[in-house]
N, C-alpha and C positions, 0 to 999 in steps of 0.2 A: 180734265177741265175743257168746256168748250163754250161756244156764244151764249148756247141755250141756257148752259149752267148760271153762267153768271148772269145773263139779260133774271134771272130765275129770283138770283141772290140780291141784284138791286133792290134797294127803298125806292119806295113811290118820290122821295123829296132827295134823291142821289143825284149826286153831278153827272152821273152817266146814263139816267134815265132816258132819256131823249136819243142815244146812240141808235145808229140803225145797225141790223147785227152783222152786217162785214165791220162793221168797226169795233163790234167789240170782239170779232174774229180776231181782227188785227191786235188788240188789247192783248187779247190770251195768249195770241203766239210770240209776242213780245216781252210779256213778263214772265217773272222770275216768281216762284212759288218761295215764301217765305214763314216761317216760325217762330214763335216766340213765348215761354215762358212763365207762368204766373208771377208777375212782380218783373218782369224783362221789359225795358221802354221800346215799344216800337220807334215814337220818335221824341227829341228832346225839345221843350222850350229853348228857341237860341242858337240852335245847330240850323246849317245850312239845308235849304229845302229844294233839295237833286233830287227826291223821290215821290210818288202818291203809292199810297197803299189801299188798296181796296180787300175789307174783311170778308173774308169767306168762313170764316170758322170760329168761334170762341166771342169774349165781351172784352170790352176795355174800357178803360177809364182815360177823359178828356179833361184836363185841367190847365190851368195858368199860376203865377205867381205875380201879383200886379207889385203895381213902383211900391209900394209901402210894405210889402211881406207878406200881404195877405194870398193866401191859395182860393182859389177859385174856381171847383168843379163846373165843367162847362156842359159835359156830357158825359153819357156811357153809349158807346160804339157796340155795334152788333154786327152780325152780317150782314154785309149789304150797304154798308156805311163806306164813303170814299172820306181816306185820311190825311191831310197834309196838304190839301189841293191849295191852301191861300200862299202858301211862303213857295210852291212849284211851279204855279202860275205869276205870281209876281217876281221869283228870282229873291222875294227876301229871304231872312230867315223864321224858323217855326213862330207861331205865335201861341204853339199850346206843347205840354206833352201828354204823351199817351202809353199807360203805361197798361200791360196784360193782366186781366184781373185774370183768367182762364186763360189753359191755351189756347192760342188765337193764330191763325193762318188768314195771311193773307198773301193778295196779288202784289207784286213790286213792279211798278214801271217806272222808267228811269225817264232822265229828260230828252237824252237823244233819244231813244222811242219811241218818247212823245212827241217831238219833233217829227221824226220820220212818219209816225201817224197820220198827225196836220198835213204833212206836205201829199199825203195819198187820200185823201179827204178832205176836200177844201170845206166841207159844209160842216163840219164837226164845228168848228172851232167857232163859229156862230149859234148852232145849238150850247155849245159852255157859256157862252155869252149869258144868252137866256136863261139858260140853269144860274147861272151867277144870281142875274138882277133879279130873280126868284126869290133866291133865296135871300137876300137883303133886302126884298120888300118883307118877307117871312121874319127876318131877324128884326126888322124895324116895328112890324106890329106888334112882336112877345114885348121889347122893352117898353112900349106905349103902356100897354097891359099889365106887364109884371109895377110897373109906377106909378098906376091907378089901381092896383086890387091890394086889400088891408092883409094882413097876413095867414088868416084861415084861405079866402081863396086863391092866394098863391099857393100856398102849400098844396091843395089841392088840384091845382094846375102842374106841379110838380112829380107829384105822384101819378096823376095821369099818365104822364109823358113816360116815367118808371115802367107803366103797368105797358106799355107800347110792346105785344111781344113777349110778354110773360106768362101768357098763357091762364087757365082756369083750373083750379080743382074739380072731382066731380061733383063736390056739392054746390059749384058752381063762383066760387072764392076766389078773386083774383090774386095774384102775387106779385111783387115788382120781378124786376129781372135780378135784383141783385139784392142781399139783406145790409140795409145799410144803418150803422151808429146814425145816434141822434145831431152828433157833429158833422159827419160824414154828409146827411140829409142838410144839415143847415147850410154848409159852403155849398149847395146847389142850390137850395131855394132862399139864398142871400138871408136868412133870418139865424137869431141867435138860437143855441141850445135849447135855449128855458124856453124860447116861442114855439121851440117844433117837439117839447117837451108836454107842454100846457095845453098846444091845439090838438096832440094825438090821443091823450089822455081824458079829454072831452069825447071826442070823435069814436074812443073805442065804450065809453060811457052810453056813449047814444047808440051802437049795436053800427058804427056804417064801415071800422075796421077794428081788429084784433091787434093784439101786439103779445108775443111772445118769441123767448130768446132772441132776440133784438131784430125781428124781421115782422114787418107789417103784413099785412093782408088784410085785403079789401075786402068787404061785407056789402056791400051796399053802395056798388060802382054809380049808382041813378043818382043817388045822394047826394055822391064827392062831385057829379059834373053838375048838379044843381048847384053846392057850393063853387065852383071853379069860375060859374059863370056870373056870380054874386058878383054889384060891385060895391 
């Protein structure tokens, strides 16, 4: 593993985008190469947040448990995706878990490390800054959007986000990254069963996705982002 690799591995919208690469020199030669399991937590809702993980390998699943019981998939994590950064950087603890759908490797950097980092790179820690407030103007305009669009184009904004990375058939068929139950789809795009039931059933009606043995694929990606942007 070196700078290249992972400056390679980041996401365009990663907290470490913005590194310059002695810093993410420094990154590699201070973490710890780690693995984990399909169904193995990388990290737990609630546990103390000593570590960031950065995926280099495999998917994972992002969720919560809010105050009422309800689960809450938040994400699905890929290469490339930095994990745990809010309870690391605040000192609190987790605010999600993350559990291995696939085997998944990732980067471990601990907090003295990160510390050590900071203090050999005064500029870093201004660039997270910006990566932060980025990303909370990004968080702040999904929730605008997901509370103004009726429930075909959320769904449809949902699957989008899925198909991020999953790649095309050669007939040209998109895939999500992951084949997900109709339940499993609805705790992420906050609708019931029956809604994410009735709207793919339509949707596969009108030729824009396919559904078989419980994995979606897209037909007609032009479609679902004409829907997506519906309000």
């Amino acid at each position: 593993m070196d700078a290249a690799k992972l400056a390679e591995t980041l996401t365009s919208h990663s907290l470490l985008t913005e590194c310059e690469p002695e810093e993410l020199s420094a990154i590699v030669a201070r973490a710890q190469v780690r693995s984990f399991k399909p169904g193995q937590a990388v990290m737990t809702q609630g546990d103390p947040g000593d570590t960031l993980h950065i995926v280099m390998k495999g998917l994972a699943r992002v969720s919560m448990v809010s105050a009422n019981g309800r689960e809450i998939v938040l994400d699905y994590a890929e290469a490339g995706h930095v994990l745990g950064e809010i309870a690391f950087l605040d000192g609190g603890e987790r605010t999600a878990t993350v559990e291995a759908i696939e085997p998944v490797e990732t980067l471990c950097l601990s907090r003295k490390a990160f510390d050590d980092i900071l203090q050999d790179y005064s500029g870093l820690a201004m660039r997270l800054l910006k990566a932060m407030a980025r990303r909370l103007r990004q968080n702040n305009a999904v929730i605008e959007a997901d509370r103004a669009y009726t429930s075909g184009p959320r769904l449809a904004r949902f699957l989008l986000r899925l198909m991020m990375g999953g790649g095309e058939t050669e007939s040209g068929e998109a895939r999500l990254k992951i084949a997900l139950s109709q339940g499993e789809l609805g705790n992420f795009a906050g609708m019931s069963r029956e809604q994410i039931n009735r709207q793919l059933s339509a949707w596969a009606d009108s030729g824009i996705v396919a559904l078989k043995t419980g994995r979606v694929t897209v037909l007609d990606r032009e479609a679902l982002v004409d829907i997506a942007e519906a309000w």
